[in-house]
MOPAC internal coordinates of N, CA, C and O (Angstrom, degrees):
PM7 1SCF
backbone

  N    0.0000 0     0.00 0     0.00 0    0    0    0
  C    1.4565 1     0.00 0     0.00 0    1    0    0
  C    1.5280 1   111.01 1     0.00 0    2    1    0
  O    1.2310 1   118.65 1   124.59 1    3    2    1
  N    1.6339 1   120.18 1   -55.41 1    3    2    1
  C    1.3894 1   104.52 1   162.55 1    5    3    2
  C    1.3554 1   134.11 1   -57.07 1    6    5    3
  O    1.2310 1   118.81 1   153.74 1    7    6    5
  N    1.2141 1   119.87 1   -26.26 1    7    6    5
  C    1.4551 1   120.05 1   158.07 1    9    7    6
  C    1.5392 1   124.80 1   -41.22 1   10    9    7
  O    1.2310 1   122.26 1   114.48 1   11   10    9
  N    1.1879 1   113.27 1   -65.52 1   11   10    9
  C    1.5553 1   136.40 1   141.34 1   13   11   10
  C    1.8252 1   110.24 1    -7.32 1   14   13   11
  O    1.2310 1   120.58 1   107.12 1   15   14   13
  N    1.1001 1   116.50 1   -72.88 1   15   14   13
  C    1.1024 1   135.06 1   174.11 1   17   15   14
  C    1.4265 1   129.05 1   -42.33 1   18   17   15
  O    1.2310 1   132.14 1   125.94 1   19   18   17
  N    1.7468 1    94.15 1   -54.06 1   19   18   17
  C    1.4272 1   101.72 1   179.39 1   21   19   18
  C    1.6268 1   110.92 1   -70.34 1   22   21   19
  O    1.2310 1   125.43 1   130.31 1   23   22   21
  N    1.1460 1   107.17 1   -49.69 1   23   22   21
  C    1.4539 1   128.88 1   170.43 1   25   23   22
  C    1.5752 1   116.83 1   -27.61 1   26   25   23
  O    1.2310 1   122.30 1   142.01 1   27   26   25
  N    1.6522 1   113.21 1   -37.99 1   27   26   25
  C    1.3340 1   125.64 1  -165.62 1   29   27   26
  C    1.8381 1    90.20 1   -96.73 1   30   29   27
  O    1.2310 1   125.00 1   122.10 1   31   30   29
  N    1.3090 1   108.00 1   -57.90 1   31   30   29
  C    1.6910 1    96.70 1   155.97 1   33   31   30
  C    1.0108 1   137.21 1     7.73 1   34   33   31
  O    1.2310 1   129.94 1    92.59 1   35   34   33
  N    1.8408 1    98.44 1   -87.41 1   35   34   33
  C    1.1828 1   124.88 1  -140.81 1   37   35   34
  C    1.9253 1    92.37 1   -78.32 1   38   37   35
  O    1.2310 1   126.88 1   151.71 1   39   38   37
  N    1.6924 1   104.36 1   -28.29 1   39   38   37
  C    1.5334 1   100.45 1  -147.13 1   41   39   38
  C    1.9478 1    89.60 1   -93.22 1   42   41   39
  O    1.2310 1   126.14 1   165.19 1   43   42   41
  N    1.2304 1   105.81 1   -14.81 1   43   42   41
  C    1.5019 1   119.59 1  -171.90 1   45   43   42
  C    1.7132 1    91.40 1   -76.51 1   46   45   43
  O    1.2310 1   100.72 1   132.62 1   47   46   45
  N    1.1969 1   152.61 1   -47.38 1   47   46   45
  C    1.4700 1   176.96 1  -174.16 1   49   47   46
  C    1.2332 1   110.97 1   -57.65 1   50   49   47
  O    1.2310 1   126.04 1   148.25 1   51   50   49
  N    1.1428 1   106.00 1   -31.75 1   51   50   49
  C    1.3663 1   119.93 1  -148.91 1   53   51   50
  C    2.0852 1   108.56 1  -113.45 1   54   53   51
  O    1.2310 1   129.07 1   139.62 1   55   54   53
  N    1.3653 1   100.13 1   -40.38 1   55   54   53
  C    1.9087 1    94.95 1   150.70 1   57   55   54
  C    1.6135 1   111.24 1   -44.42 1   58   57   55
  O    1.2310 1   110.97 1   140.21 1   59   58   57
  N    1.2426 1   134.59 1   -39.79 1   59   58   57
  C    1.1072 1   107.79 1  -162.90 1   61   59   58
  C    1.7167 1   113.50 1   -81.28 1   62   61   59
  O    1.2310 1   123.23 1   167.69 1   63   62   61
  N    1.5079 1   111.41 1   -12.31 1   63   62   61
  C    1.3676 1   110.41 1   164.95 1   65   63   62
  C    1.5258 1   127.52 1   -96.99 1   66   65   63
  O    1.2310 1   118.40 1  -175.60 1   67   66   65
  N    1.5741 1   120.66 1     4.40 1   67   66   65
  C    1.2112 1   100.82 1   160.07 1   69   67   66
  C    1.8218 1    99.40 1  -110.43 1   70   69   67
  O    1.2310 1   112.03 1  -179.80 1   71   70   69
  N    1.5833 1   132.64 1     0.20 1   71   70   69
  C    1.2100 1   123.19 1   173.75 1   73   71   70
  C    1.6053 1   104.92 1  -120.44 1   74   73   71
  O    1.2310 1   115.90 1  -152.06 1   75   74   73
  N    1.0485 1   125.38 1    27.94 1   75   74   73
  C    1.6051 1   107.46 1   162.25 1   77   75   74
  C    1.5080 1   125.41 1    71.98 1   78   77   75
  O    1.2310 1   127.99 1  -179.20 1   79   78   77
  N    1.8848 1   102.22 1     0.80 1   79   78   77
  C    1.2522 1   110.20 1  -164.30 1   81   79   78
  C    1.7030 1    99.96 1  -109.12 1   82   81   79
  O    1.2310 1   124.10 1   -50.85 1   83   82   81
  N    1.3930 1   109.74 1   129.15 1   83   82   81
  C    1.2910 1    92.33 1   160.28 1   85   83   82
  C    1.9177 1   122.86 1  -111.64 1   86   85   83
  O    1.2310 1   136.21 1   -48.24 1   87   86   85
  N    1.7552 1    86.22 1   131.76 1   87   86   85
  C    1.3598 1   113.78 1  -174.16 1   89   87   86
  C    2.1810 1   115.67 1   -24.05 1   90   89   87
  O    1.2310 1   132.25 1   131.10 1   91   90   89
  N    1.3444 1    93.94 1   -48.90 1   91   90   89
  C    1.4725 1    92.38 1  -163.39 1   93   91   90
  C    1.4670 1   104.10 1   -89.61 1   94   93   91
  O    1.2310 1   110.47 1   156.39 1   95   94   93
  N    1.6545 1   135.52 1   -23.61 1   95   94   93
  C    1.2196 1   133.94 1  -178.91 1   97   95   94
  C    1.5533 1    95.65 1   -69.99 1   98   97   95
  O    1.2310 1   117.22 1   145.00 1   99   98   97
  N    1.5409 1   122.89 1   -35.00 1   99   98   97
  C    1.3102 1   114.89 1   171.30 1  101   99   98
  C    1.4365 1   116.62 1   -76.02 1  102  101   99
  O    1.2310 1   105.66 1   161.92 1  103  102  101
  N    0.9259 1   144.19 1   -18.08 1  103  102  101
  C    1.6622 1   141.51 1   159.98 1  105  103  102
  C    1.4492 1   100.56 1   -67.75 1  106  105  103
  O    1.2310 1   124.89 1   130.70 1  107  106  105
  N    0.8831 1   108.21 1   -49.30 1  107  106  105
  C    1.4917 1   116.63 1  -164.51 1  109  107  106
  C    1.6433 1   107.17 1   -44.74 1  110  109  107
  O    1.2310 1   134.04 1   111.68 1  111  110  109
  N    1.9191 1    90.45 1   -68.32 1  111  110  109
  C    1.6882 1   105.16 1   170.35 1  113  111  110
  C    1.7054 1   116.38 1   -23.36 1  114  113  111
  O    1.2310 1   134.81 1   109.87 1  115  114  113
  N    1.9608 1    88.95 1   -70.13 1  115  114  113
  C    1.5236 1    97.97 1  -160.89 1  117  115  114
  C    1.6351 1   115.89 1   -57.81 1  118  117  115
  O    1.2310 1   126.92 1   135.02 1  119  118  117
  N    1.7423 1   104.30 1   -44.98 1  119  118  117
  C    1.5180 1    96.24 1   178.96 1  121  119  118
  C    1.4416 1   111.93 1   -62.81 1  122  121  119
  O    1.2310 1   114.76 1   128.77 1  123  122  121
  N    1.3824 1   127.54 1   -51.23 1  123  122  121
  C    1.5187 1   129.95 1  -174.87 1  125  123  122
  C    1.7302 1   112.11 1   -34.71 1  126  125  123
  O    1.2310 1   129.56 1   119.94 1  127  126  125
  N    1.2873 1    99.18 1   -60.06 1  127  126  125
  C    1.6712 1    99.81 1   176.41 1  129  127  126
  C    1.3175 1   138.28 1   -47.54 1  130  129  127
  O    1.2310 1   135.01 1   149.44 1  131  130  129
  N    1.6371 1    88.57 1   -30.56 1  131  130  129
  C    1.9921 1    96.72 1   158.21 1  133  131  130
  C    1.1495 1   122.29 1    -8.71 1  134  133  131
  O    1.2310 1   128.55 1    93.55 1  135  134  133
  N    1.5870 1   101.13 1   -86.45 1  135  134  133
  C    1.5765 1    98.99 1  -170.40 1  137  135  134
  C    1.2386 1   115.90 1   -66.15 1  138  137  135
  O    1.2310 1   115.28 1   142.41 1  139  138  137
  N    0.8019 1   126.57 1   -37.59 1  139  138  137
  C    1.7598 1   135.62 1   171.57 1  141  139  138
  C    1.8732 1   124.82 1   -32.51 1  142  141  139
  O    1.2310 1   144.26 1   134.85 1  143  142  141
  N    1.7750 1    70.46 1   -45.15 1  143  142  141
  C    1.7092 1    81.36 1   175.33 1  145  143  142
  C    1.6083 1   109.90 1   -85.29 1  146  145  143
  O    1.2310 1   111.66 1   142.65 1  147  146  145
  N    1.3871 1   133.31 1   -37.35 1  147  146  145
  C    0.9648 1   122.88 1   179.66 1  149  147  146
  C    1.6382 1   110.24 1   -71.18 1  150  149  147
  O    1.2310 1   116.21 1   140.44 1  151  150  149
  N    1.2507 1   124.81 1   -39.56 1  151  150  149
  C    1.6374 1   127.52 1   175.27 1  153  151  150
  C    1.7155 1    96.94 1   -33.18 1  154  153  151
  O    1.2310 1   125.15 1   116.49 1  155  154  153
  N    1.6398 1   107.71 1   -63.51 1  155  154  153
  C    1.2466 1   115.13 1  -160.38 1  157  155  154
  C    1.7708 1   105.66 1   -57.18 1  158  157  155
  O    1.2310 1   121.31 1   127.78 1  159  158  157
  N    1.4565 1   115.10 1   -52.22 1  159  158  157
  C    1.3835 1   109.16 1   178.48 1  161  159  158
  C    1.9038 1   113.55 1   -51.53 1  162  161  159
  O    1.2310 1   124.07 1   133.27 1  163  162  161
  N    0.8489 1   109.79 1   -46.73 1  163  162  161
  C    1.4221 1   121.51 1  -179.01 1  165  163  162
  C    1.6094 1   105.52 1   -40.64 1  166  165  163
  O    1.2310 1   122.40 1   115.01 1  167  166  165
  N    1.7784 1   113.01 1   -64.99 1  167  166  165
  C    0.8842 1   112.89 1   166.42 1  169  167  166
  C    1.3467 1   137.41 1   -67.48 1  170  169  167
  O    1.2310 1   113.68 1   167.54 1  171  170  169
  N    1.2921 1   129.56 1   -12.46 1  171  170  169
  C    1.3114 1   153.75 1   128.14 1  173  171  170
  C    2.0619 1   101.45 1   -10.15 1  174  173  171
  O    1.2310 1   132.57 1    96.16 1  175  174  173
  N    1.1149 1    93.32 1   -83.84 1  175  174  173
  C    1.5667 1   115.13 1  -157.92 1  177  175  174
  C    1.7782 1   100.30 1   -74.96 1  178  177  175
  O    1.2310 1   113.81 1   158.37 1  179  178  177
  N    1.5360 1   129.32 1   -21.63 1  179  178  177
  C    1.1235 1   130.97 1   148.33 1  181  179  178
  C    1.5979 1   126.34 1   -67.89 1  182  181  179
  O    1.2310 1   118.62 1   145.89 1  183  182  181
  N    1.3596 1   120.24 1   -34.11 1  183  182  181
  C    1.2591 1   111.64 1   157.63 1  185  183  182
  C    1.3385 1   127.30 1   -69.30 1  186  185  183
  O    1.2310 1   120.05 1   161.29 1  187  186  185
  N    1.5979 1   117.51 1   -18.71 1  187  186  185
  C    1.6468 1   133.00 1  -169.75 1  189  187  186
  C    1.9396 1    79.61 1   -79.89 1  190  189  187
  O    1.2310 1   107.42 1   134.41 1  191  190  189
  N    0.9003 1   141.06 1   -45.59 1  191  190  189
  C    1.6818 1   118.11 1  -157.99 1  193  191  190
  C    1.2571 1    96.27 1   -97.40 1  194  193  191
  O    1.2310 1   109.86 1   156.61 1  195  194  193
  N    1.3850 1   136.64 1   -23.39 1  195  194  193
  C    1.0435 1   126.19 1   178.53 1  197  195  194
  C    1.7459 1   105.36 1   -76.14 1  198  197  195
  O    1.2310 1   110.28 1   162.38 1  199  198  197
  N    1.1354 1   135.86 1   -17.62 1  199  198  197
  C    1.6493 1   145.80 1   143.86 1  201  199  198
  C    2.0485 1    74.15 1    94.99 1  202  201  199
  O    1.2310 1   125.56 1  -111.07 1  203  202  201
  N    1.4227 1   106.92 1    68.93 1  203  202  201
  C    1.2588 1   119.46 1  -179.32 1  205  203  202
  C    1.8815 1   101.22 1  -127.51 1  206  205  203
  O    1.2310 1   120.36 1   -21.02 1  207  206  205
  N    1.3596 1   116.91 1   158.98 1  207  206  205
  C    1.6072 1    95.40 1   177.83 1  209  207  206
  C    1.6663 1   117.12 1   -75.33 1  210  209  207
  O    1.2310 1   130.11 1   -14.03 1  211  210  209
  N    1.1297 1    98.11 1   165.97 1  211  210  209
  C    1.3713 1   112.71 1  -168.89 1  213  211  210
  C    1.3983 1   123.41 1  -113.06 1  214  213  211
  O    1.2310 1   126.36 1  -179.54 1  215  214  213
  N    1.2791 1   105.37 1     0.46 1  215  214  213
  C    1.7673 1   137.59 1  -168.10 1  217  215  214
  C    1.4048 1    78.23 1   -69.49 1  218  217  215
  O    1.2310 1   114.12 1    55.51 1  219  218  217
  N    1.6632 1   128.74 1  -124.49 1  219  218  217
  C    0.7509 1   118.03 1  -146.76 1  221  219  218
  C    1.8380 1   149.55 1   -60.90 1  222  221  219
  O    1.2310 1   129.80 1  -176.43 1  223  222  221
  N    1.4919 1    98.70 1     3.57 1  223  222  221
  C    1.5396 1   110.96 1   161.34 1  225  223  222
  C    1.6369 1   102.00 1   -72.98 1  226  225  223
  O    1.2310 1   115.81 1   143.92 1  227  226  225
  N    1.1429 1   125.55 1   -36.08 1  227  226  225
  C    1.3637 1   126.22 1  -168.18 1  229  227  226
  C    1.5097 1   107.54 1   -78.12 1  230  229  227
  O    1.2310 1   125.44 1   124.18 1  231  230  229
  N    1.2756 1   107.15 1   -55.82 1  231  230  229
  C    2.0146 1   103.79 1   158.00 1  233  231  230
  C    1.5475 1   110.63 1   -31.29 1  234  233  231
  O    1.2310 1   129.40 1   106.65 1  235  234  233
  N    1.4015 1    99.50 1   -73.35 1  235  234  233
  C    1.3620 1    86.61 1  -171.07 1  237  235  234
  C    1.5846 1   131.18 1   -65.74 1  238  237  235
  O    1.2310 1   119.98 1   159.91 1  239  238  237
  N    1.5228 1   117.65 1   -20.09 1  239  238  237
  C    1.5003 1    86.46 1   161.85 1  241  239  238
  C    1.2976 1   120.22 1  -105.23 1  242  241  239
  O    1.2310 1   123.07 1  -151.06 1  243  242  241
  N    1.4908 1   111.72 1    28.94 1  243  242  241
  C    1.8003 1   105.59 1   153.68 1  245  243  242
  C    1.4991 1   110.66 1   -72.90 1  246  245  243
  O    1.2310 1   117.57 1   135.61 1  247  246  245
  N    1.5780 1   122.23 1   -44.39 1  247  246  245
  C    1.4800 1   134.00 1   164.00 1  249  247  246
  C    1.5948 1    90.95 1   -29.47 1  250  249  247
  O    1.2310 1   120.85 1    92.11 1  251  250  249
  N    1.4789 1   115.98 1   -87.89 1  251  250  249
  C    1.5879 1   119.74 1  -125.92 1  253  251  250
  C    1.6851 1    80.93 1   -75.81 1  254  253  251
  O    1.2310 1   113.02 1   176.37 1  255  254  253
  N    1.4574 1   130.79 1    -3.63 1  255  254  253
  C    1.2869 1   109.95 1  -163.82 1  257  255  254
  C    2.2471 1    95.63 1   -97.21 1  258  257  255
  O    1.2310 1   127.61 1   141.15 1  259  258  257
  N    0.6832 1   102.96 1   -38.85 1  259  258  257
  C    1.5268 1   113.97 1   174.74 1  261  259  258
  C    1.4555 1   115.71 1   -86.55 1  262  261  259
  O    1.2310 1   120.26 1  -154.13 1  263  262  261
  N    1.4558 1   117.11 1    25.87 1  263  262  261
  C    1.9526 1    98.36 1  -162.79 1  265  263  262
  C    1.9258 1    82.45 1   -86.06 1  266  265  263
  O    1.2310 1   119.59 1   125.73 1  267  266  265
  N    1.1521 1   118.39 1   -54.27 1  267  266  265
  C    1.5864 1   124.51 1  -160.45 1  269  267  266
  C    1.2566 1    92.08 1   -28.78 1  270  269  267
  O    1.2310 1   118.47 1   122.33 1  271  270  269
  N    1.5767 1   120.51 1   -57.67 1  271  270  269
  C    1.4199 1   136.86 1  -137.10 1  273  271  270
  C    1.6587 1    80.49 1   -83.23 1  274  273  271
  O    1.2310 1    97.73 1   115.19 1  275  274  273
  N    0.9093 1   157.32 1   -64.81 1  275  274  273
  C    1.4677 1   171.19 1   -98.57 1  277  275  274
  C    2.1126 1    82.19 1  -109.66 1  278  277  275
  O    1.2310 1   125.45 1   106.03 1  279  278  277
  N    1.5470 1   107.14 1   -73.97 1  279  278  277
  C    1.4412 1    98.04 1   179.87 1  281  279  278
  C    1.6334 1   113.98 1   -56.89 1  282  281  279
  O    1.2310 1   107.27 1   163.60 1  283  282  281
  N    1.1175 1   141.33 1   -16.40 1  283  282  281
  C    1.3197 1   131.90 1   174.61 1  285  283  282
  C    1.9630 1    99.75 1   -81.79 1  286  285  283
  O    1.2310 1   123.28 1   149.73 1  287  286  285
  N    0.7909 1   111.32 1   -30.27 1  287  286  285
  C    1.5351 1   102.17 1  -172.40 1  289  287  286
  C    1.6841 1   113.42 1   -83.33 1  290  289  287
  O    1.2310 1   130.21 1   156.93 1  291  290  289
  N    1.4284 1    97.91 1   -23.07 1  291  290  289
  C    1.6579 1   111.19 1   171.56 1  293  291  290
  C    1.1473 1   126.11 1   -86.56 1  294  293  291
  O    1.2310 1   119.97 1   125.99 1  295  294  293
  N    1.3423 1   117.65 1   -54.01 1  295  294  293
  C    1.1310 1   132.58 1   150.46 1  297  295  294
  C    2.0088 1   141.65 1   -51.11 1  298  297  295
  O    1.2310 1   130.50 1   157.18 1  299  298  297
  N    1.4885 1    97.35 1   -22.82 1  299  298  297
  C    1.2726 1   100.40 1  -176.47 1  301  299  298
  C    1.5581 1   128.03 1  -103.55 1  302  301  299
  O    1.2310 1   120.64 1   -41.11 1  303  302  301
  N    0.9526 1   116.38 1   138.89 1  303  302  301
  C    1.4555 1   116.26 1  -169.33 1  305  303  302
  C    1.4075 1   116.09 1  -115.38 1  306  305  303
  O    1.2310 1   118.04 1   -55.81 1  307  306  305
  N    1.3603 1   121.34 1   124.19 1  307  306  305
  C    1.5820 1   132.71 1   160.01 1  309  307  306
  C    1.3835 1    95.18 1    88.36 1  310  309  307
  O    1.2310 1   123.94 1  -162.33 1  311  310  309
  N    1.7219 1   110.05 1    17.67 1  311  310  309
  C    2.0083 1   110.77 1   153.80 1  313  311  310
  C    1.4569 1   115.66 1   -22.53 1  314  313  311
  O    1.2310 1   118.78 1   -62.88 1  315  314  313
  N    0.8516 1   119.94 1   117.12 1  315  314  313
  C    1.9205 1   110.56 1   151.64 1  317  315  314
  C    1.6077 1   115.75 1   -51.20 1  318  317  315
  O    1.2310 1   118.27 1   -27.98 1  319  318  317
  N    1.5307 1   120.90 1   152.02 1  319  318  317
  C    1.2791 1   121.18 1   176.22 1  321  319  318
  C    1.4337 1   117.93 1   -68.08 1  322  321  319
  O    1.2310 1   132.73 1   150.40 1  323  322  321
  N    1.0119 1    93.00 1   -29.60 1  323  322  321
  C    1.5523 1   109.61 1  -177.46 1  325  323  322
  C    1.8513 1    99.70 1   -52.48 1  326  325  323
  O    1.2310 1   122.93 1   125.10 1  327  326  325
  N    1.4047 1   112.00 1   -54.90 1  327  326  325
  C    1.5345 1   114.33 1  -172.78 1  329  327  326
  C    1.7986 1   102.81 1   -53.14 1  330  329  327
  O    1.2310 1   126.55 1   144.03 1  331  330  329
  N    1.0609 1   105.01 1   -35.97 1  331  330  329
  C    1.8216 1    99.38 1  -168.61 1  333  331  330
  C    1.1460 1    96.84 1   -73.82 1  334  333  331
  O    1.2310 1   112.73 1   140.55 1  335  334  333
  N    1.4807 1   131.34 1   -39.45 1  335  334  333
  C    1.8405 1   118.55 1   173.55 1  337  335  334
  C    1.1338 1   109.32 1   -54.43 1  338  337  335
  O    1.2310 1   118.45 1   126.19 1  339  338  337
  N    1.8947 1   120.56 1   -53.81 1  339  338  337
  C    1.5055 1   107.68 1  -163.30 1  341  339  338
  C    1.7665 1    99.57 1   -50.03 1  342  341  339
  O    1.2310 1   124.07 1   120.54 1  343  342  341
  N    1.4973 1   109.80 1   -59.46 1  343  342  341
  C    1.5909 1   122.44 1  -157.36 1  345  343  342
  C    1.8630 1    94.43 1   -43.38 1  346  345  343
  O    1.2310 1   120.11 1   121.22 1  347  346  345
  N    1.3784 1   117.40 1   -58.78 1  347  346  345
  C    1.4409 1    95.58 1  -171.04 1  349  347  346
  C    1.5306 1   131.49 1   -66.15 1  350  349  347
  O    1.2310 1   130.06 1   156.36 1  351  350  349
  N    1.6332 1    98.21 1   -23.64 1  351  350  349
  C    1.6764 1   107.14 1   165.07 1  353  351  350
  C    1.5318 1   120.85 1   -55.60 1  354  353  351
  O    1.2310 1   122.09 1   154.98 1  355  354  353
  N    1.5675 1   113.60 1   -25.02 1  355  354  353
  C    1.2169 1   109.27 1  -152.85 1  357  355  354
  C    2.1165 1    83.42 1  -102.64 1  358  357  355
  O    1.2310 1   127.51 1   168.49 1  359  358  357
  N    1.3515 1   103.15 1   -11.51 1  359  358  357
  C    1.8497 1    92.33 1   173.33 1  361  359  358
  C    1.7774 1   117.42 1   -98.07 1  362  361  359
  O    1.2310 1   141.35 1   174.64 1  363  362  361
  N    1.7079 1    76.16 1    -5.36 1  363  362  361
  C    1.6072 1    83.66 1   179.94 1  365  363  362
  C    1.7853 1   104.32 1   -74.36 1  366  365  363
  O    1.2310 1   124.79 1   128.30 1  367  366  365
  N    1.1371 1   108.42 1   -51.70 1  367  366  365
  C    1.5350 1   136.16 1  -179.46 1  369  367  366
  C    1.7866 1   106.15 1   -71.24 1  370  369  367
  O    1.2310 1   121.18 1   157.63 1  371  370  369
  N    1.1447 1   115.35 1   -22.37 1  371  370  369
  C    1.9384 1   106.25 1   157.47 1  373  371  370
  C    1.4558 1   108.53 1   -91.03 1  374  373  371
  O    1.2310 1   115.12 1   143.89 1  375  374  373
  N    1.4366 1   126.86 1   -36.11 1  375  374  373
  C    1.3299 1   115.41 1   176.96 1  377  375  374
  C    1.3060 1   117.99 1   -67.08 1  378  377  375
  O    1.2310 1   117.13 1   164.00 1  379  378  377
  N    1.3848 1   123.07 1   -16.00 1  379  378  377
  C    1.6960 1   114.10 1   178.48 1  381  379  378
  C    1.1503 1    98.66 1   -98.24 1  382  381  379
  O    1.2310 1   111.57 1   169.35 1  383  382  381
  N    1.4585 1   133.49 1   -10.65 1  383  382  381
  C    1.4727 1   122.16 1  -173.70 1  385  383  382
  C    1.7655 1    98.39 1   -93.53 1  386  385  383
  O    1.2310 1   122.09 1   137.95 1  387  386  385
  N    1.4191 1   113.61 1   -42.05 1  387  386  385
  C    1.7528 1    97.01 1   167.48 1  389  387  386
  C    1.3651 1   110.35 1   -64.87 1  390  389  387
  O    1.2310 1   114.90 1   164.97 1  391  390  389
  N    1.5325 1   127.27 1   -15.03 1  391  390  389
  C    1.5583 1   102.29 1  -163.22 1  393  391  390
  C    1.6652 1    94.71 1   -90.95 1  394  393  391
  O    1.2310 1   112.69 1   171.28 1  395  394  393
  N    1.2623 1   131.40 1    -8.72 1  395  394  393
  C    1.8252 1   132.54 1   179.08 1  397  395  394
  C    1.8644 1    86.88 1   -96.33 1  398  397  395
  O    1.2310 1   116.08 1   164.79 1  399  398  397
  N    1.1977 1   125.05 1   -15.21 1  399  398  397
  C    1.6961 1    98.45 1   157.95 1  401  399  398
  C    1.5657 1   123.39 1   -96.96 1  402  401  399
  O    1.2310 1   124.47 1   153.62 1  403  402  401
  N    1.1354 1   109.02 1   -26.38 1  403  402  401
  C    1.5503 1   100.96 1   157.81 1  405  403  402
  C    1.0439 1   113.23 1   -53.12 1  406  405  403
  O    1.2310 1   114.43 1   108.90 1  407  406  405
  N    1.6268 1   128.16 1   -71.10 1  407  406  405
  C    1.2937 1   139.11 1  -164.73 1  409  407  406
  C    1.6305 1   101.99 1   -35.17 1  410  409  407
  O    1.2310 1   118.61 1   139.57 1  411  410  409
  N    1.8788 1   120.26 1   -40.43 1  411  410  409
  C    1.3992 1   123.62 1  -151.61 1  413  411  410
  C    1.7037 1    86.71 1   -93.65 1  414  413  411
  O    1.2310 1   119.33 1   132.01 1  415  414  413
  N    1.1875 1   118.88 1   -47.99 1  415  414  413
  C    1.8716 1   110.89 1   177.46 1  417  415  414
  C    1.2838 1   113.96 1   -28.21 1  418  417  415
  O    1.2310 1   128.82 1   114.38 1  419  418  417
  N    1.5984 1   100.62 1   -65.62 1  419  418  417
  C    1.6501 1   132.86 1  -153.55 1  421  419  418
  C    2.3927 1    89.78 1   -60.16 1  422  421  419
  O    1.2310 1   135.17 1   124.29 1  423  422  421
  N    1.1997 1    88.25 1   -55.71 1  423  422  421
  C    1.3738 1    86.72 1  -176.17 1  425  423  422
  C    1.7745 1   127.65 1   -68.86 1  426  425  423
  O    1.2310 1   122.77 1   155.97 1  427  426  425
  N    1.3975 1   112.30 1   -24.03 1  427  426  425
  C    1.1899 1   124.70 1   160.97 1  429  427  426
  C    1.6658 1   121.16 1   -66.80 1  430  429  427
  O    1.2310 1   128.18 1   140.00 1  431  430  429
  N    1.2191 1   101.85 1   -40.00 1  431  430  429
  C    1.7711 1   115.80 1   168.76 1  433  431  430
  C    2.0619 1   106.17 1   -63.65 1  434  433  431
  O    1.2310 1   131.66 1   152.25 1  435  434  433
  N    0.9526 1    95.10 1   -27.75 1  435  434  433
  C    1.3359 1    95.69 1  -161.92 1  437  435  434
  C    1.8454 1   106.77 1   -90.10 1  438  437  435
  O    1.2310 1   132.38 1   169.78 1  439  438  437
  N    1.2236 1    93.68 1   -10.22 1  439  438  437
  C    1.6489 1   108.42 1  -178.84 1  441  439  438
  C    1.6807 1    95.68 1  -106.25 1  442  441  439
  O    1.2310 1   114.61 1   105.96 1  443  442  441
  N    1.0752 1   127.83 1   -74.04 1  443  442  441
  C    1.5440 1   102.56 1   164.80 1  445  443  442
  C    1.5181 1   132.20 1   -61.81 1  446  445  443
  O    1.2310 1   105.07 1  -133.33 1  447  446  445
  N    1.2055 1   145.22 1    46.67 1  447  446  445
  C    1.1132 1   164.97 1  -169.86 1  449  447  446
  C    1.9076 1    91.43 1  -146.28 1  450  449  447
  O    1.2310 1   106.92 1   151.99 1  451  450  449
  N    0.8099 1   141.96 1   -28.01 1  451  450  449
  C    1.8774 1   131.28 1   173.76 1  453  451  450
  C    1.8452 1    90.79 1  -108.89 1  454  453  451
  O    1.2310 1   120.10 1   180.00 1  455  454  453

């Protein structure tokens, strides 16, 4: 099992020397933004009932929702193409999955609110 381990290590360690990326500023990014991104949806869906704009809660958690992805594309060097498809599939596929949870907030608020 530690073998195992090191192995996942060594090969996890090791993107950042053939792509320029380093591993933990990108964990770091993606987990850190968490809350950030949910603050922003929250406030998102509080300005939507208050019939307030929605522009800039929505900026911001497209920001906090893409920043990780944003330092690998800035930061990284000699990416495969292949990585920039997965990365936009996978924002294509969080932006429709926050926009069917807004949609489900906004509509649950709107049923307890009568």
């Amino acid at each position: 099992m530690q073998e195992l381990v090191e192995l996942v290590q060594n090969w996890f360690y090791g993107l950042s020397e053939n792509y320029g990326v380093n591993p933990i500023i990108f964990g770091s990014i993606y987990v850190g933004a968490i809350p950030f991104f949910s603050l922003s949806i929250a406030w998102l869906v509080n300005n939507y009932r208050k019939e307030q704009s929605i522009v800039l809660p929505a900026v911001s958690a497209v920001i906090f929702f893409i920043s990780a992805y944003l330092y690998l594309m800035i930061a990284g060097e000699n990416v495969p193409f292949w990585v920039y498809g997965l990365v936009l599939l996978m924002i294509a596929y969080g932006a429709w999955s926050t926009i069917q949870k807004v949609k489900s907030r906004i509509h649950h608020r709107e049923e307890t609110d009568q």
